[in-house]
C-alpha positions in Angstrom: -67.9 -3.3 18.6 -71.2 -1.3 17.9 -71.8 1.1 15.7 -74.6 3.8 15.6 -77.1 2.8 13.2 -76.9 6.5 12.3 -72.9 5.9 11.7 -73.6 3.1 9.1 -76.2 4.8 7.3 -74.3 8.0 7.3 -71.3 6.0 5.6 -73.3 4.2 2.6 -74.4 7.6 2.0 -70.8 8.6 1.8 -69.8 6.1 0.1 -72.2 6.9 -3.1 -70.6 10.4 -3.3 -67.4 9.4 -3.0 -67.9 6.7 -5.6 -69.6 9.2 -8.1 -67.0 11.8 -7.4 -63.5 9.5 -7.2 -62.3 7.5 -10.0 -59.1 6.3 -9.2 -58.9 2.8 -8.2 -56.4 3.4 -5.6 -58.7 6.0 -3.9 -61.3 3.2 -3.8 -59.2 0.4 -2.8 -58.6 2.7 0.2 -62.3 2.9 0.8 -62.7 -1.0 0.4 -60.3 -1.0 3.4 -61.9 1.4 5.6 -65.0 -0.8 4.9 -63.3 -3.6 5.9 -62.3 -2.5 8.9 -65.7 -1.7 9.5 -66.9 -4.6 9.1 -64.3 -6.5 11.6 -64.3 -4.2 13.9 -68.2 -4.8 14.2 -68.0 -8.5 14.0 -68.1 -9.9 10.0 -64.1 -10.2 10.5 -64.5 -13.8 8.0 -67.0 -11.9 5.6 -65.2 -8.8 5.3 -62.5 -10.4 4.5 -63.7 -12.1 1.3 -65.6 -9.3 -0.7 -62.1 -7.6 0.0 -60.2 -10.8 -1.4 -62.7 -10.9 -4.2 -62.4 -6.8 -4.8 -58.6 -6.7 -5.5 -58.4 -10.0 -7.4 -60.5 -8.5 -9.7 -58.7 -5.2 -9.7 -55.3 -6.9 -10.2 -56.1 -9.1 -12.7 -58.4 -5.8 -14.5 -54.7 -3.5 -14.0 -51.9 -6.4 -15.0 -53.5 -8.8 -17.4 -56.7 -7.6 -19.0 -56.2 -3.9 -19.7 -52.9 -5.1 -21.8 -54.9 -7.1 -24.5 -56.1 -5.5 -27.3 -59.3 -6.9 -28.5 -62.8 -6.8 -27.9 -63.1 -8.5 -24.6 -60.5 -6.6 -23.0 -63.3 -3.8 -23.8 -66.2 -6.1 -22.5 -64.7 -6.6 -19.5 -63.5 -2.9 -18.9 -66.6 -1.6 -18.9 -67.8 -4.0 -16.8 -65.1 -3.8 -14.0 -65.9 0.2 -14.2 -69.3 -1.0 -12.9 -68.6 -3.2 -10.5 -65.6 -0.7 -8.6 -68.4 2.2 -8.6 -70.7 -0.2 -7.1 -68.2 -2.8 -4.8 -68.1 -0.1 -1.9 -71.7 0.6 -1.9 -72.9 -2.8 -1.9 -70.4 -3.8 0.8 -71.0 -1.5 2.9 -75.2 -2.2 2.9 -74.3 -5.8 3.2 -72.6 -5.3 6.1 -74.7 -2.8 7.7 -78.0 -5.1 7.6 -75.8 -8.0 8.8 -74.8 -6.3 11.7 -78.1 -4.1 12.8 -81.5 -5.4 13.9 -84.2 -4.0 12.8 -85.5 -2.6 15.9 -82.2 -0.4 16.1 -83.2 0.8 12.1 -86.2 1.4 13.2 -84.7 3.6 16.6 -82.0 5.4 14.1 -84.8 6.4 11.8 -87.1 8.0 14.3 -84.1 9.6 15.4 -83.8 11.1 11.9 -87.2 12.0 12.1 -87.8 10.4 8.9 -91.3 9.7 7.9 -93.5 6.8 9.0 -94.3 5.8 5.5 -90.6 5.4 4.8 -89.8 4.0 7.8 -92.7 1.3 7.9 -92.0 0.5 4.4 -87.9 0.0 4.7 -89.0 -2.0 8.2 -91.0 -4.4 5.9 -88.6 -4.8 3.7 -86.0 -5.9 6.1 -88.2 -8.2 8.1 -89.3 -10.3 4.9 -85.7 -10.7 3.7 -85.1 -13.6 6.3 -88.6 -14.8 5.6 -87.6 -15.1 2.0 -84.2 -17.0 1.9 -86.1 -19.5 4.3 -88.7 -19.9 1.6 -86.0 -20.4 -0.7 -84.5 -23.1 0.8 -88.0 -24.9 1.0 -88.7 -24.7 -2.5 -85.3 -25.6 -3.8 -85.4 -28.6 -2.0 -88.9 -29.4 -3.1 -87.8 -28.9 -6.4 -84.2 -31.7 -6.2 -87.4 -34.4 -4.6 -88.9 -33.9 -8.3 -85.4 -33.9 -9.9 -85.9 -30.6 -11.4 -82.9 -28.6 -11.2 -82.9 -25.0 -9.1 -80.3 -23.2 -11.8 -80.0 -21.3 -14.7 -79.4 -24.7 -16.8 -83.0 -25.8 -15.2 -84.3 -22.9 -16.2 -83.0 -23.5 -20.0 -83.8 -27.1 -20.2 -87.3 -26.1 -19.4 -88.3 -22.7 -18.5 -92.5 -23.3 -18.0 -91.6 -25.8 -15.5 -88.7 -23.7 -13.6 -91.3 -20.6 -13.3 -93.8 -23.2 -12.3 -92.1 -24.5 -9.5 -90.1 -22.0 -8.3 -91.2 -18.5 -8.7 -95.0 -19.1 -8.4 -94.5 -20.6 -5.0 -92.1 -18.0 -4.1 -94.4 -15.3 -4.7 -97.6 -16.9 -3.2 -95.2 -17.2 0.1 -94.4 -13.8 -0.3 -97.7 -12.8 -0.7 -98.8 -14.8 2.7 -95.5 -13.5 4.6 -96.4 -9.6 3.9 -100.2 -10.7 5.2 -98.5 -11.7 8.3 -96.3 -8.7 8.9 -99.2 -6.5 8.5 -101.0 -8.0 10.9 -98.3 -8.4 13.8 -97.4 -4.5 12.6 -100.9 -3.3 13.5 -101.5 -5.3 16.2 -98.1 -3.3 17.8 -99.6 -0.2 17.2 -97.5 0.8 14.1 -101.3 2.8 12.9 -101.2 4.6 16.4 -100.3 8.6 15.9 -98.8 9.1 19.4 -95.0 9.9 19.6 -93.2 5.9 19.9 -91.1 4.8 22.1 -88.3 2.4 22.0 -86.3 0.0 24.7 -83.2 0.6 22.2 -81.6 3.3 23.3 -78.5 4.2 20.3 -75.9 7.1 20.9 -73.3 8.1 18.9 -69.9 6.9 20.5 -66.1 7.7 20.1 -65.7 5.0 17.4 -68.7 6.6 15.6 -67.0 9.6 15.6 -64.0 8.6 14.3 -65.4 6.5 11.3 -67.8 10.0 10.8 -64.5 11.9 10.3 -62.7 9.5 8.3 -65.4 9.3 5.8 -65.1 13.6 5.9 -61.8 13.3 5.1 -62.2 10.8 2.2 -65.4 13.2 0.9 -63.1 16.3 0.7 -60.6 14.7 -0.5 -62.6 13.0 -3.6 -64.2 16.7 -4.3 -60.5 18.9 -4.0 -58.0 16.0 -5.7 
């Protein structure tokens, strides 16, 4: 099912408020599920599915086991799990949206917005190099096991010059060269021109975008009248 780009965006924002507002975990467990559904409903059925395994492990084992012991790393990991539920919704909700959108239909949504150009070119970038990066990633880790130097944090402890060496100064001279390239391909498009754009996407708000809008009304005035 396809969303509105519009709808997606409109619902992280939502979900912020209703993060900063709510504080009960049962309110946000409900919000993990709307997510969810989401999320399968627009395709990531095996994806959505984890981060809400993940999310309520970590809530039951926060509520039944950890809360009940008295000692400093009960504390530790309180205020870590208040952290991570504020956050969880957010973050899965983003995830979801850029794994489900193209850029081009970003781009359409945000014109539709009549956001600015700077904004909109900028958050296009971003997007575009994001697939460019993990496939540089994956290049450089596997340069690095030919040379038997190790791509984790126990690399980077056994010899930290080397692991910055090898990994990081690569990365960022590819990402360097891959921001060259989408600059070029961006102006050679027209992105520079002033004229009004236009856009073989064509995005409309449907019935299902409807719906999720007035779910996520309902769970707003909800988390600012409880």
């Amino acid at each position: 099912m396809k969303f509105d780009p519009r709808t997606k965006l409109f619902f992280l924002l939502g979900c912020a408020i209703i993060t900063a507002l709510a504080a009960e975990i049962t309110y946000l467990s409900v919000l993990i599920i709307v997510i969810a559904i989401i999320g399968t409903l627009s395709g990531e059925i095996k994806f959505s599915l984890i981060l809400s395994l993940i999310y309520f492990s970590l809530m039951y084992v926060w509520t039944h086991y950890i809360v009940l012991i008295d000692n400093s790393l009960s504390i530790l990991f309180s205020a870590w799990m208040t952290l991570v539920y504020k956050v969880y919704p957010s973050t899965m909700m983003a995830i979801i949206m850029i794994k489900t959108t193209k850029v081009s239909e970003f781009i359409s949504a945000m014109r539709k917005l009549r956001l600015p150009d700077s904004f909109i070119i900028t958050f296009a970038m971003m997007l575009r190099y994001i697939p460019t990066l993990k496939e540089n990633w994956g290049y450089i880790k596997d340069s690095m096991k030919l040379r038997e130097i190790r791509s984790s944090f126990i690399g980077f402890l056994k010899s930290p010059s080397l692991f910055i060496e090898c990994l990081y100064t690569p990365l960022l001279i590819s990402a360097s060269n891959a921001i060259d390239e989408l600059t070029i391909a961006a102006v050679t498009r027209g992105i520079e021109n002033p004229g009004k754009k236009t856009s073989l996407i064509q995005i409309k708000f449907r019935i299902v975008d409807y719906i999720v809008l007035l779910a996520e009304g309902i769970l707003i005035f909800y988390a600012i009248v409880r």
